[in-house]
C-alpha positions in Angstrom: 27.9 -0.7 15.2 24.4 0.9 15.2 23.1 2.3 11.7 21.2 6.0 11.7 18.1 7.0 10.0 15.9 9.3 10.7 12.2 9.2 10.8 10.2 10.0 7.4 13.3 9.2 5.5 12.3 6.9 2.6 14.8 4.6 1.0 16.2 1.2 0.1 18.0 -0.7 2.6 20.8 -2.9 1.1 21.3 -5.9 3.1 24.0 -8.4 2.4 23.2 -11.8 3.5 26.0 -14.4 4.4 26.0 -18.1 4.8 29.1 -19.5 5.8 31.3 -16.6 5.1 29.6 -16.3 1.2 27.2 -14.5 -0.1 23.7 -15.9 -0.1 22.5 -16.3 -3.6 18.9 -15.7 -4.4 18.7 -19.0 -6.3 18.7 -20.7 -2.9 16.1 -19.1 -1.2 12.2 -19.0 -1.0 11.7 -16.4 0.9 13.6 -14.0 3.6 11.4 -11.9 5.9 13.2 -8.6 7.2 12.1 -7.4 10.9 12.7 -3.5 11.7 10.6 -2.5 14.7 7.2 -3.4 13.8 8.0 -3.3 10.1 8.0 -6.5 8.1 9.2 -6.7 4.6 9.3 -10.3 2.3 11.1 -11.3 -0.4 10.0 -11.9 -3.2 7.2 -9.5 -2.5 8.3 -6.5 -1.3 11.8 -6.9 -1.3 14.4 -7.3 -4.5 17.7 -9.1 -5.3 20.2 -7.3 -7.0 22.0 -9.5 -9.2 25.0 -7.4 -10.0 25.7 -6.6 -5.7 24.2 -9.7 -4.6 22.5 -7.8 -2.2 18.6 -7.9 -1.4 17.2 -4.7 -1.2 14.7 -3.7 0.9 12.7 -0.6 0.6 11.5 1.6 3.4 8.8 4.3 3.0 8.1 7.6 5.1 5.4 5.7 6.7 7.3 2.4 7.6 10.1 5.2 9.2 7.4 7.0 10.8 6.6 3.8 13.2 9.8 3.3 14.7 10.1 4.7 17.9 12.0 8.2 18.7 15.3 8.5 19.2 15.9 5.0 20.3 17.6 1.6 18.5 15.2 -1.0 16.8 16.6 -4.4 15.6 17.2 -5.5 12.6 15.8 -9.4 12.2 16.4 -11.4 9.3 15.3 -15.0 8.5 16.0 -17.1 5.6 13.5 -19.7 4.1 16.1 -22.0 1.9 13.8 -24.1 -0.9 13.9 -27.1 0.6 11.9 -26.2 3.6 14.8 -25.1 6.4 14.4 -21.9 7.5 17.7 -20.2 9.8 17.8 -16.8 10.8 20.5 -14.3 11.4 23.2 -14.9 14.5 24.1 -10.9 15.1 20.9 -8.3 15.1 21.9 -5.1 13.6 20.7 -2.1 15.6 19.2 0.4 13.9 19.0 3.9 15.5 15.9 6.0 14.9 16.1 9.8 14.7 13.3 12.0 15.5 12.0 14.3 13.0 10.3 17.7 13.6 7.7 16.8 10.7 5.8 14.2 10.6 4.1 14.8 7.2 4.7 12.1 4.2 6.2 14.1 1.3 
């Protein structure tokens, strides 16, 4: 199932990230890096672990909508740095469909 956004929309993108059926605590992690198009978002940088959801959240500006191509699916990529040193990445891409917008102004 493909997700919709349209372009210039600016919001935070919860993702929930699995290992073995469970949720993937941020205790475990160094770093996850988030591919959508030609965006690329890090945590603990850019992106933010919500406790209470367990979910990291990754936020998305007008601009970072802006680059992904019209009306077409980008991939969502995820990879997971564990501390430790291994580093696995998602099985199943999530596609991401990208809406055209009649402005192209940031707000």
């Amino acid at each position: 199932m493909a997700i919709k956004l349209k372009q210039g929309d600016a919001y935070v993108l919860p993702l929930n990230i699995t290992v073995n059926g469970g949720q993937l605590p941020a205790g475990e992690v160094e770093a996850v890096e988030v591919r959508l198009g030609d965006v690329r978002k890090t945590y603990p940088e850019e992106i933010t672990y919500d406790v209470d959801t367990g979910f990291f959240l990754v936020p998305l500006t007008q601009a970072d909508t802006f680059s992904l191509p019209e009306d077409d699916a980008v991939q969502l990529d995820v990879r997971v740095k564990f501390r430790g040193g291994s580093v696995a990445g998602t099985q199943k891409v999530t596609m991401i469909v990208s809406v055209d917008a009649l402005s192209e102004e940031v707000l």
